[in-house]
matplotlib code that plots the C-alpha trace (Angstrom):
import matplotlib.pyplot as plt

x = [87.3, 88.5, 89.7, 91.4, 93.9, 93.8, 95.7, 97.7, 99.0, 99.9, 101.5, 103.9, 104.3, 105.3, 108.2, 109.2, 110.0, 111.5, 113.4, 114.8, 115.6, 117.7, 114.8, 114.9, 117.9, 116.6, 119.3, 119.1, 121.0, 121.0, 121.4, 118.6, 117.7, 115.1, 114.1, 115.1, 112.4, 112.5, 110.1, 109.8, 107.6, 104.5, 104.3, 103.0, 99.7, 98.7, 97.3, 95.3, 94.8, 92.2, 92.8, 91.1, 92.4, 93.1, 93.7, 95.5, 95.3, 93.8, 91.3, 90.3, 87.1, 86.1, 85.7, 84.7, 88.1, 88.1, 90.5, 91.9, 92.8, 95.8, 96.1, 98.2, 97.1, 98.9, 97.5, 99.2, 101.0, 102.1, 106.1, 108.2, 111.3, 114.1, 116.7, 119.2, 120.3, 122.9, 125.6, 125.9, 129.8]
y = [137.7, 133.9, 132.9, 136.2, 135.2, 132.2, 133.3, 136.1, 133.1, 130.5, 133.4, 134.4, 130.8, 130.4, 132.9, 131.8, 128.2, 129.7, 131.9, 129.3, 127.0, 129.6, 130.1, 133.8, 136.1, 139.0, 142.2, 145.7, 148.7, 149.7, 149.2, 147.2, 149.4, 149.1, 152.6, 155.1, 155.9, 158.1, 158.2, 160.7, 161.6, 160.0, 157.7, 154.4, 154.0, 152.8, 149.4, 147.2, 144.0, 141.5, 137.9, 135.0, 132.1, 128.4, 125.3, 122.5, 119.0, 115.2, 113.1, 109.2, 108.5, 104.8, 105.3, 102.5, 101.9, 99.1, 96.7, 94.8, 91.5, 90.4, 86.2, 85.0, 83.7, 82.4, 84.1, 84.2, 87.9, 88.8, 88.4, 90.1, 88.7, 90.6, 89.2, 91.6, 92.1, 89.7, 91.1, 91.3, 91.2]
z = [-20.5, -19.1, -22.2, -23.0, -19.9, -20.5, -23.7, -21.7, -19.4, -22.3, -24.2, -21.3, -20.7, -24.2, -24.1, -20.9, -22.3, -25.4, -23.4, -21.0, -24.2, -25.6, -28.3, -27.8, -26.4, -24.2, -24.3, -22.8, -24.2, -20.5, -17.4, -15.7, -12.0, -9.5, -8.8, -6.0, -3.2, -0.7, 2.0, 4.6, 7.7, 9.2, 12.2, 13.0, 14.2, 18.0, 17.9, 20.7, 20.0, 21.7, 21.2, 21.9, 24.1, 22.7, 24.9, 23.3, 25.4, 24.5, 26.4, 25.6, 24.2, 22.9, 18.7, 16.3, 14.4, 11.7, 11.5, 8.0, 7.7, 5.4, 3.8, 1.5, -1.5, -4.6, -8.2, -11.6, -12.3, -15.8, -16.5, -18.8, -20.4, -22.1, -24.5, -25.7, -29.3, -31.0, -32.0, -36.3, -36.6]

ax = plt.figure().add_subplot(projection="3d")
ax.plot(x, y, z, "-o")
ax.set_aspect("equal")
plt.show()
């Protein structure tokens, strides 16, 4: 069953790259619509609601924070150097 979607998903993936590379051309012979709904009657339920209560603030408390130390030092880095082409007239 996984790998069956997993197929589904590469396969619609698939034609949605070829699609957007202009490897396939989607046409209609009609008009493309959303269709019509139409609802009517009902009502909307009553609803009571209990929520809880959540206080935001800050306080200080002494935490062990550690600290990093930076020093130079001097060590060989690699270099690249670039010389462009001569010309062959």
């Amino acid at each position: 069953m996984r790998a069956l979607l997993g197929l589904i998903v590469i396969v619609v993936l698939g034609l949605i790259v070829a699609s957007a590379l202009g490897l396939i051309n989607l046409t209609s012979s009609g008009k493309l619509e959303a269709p019509k709904v139409q609802t009517t009657g009902g009502s909307v339920p009553n609803v009571s609601v209990n929520t809880g209560k959540i206080s935001i603030g800050s306080e200080d408390k002494s935490v062990s924070v550690p600290t990093v130390k930076t020093e130079e030092k001097t060590v060989k880095v690699p270099t690249i150097g670039v010389e462009k082409a001569k010309d062959s007239k």
